[in-house]
C-alpha positions as CSV (number, residue, x, y, z in Angstrom):
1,X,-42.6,-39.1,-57.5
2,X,-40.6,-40.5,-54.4
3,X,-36.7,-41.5,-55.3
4,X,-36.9,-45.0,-53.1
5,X,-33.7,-46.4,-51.6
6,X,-33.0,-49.9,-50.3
7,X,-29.6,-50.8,-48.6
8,X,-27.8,-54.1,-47.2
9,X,-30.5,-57.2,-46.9
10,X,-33.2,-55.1,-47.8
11,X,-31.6,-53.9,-51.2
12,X,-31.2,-58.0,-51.3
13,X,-34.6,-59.3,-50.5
14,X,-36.0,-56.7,-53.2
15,X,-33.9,-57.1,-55.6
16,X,-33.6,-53.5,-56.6
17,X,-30.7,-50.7,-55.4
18,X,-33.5,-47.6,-55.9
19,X,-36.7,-47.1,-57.4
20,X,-39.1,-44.2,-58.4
21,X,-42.8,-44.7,-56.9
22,X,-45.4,-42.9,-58.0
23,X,-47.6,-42.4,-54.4
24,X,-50.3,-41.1,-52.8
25,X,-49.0,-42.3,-49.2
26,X,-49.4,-39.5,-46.3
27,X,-46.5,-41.4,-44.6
28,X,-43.7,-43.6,-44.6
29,X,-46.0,-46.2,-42.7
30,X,-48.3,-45.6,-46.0
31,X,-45.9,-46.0,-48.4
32,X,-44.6,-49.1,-46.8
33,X,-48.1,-50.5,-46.5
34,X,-48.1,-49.5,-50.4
35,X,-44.8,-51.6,-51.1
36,X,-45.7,-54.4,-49.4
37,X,-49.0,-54.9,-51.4
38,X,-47.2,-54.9,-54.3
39,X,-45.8,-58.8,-54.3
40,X,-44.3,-61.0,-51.9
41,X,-39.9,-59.8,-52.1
42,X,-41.8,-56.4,-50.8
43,X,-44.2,-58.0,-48.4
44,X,-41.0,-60.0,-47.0
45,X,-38.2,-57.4,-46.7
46,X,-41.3,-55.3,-44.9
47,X,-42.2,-58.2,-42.6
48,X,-40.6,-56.5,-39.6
49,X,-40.3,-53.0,-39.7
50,X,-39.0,-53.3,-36.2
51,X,-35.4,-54.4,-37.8
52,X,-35.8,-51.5,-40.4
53,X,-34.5,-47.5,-39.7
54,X,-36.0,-45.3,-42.3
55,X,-34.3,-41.9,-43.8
56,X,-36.3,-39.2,-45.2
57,X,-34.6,-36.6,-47.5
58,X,-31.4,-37.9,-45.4
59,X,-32.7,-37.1,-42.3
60,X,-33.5,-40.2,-40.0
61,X,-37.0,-40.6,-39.0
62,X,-39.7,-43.0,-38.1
63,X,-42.3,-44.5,-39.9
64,X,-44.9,-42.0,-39.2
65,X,-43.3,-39.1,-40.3
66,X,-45.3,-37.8,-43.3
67,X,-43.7,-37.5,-46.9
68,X,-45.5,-34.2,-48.3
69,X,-42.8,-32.5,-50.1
70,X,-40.1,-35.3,-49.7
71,X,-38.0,-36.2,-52.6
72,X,-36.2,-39.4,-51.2
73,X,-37.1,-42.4,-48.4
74,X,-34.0,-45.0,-47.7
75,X,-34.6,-48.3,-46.3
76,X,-31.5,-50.0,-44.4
77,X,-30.7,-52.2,-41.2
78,X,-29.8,-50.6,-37.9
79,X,-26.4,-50.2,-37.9
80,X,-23.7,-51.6,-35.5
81,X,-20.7,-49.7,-33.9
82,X,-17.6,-49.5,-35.0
């Protein structure tokens, strides 16, 4: 079980803060492919994952870094200075 977090538009298009997500997904890229399968608020806030930055367990990442072991994967917008 993967503690999911979604943050800014993404939280927005989805609908949800955080979820739990039972998965079988080797990677982020997996688990996204997973989401977005699941109905279309998913399939859109996924459209472009080239306006996404992943975290895993905190740490940023990219989408092919693999989620054996990891307790939490956050979704958000690149940030802007400030």
């Amino acid at each position: 079980m993967i503690d999911i977090l979604y943050f800014a538009w993404v939280r927005e298009r989805i609908g949800l803060a955080r979820e739990q997500v039972d998965t079988q997904a080797a990677t982020v890229a997996d688990l996204v492919a997973e989401l977005r399968a699941r109905e279309e608020r998913y399939a859109l806030a996924f459209s472009d994952l080239s306006a996404l930055r992943v975290a895993v367990d905190q740490d940023l990442t990219d989408f092919d870094a693999p989620l054996a072991g990891v307790r939490e994967v956050a979704f958000f917008p690149p940030m802007t200075g400030g």
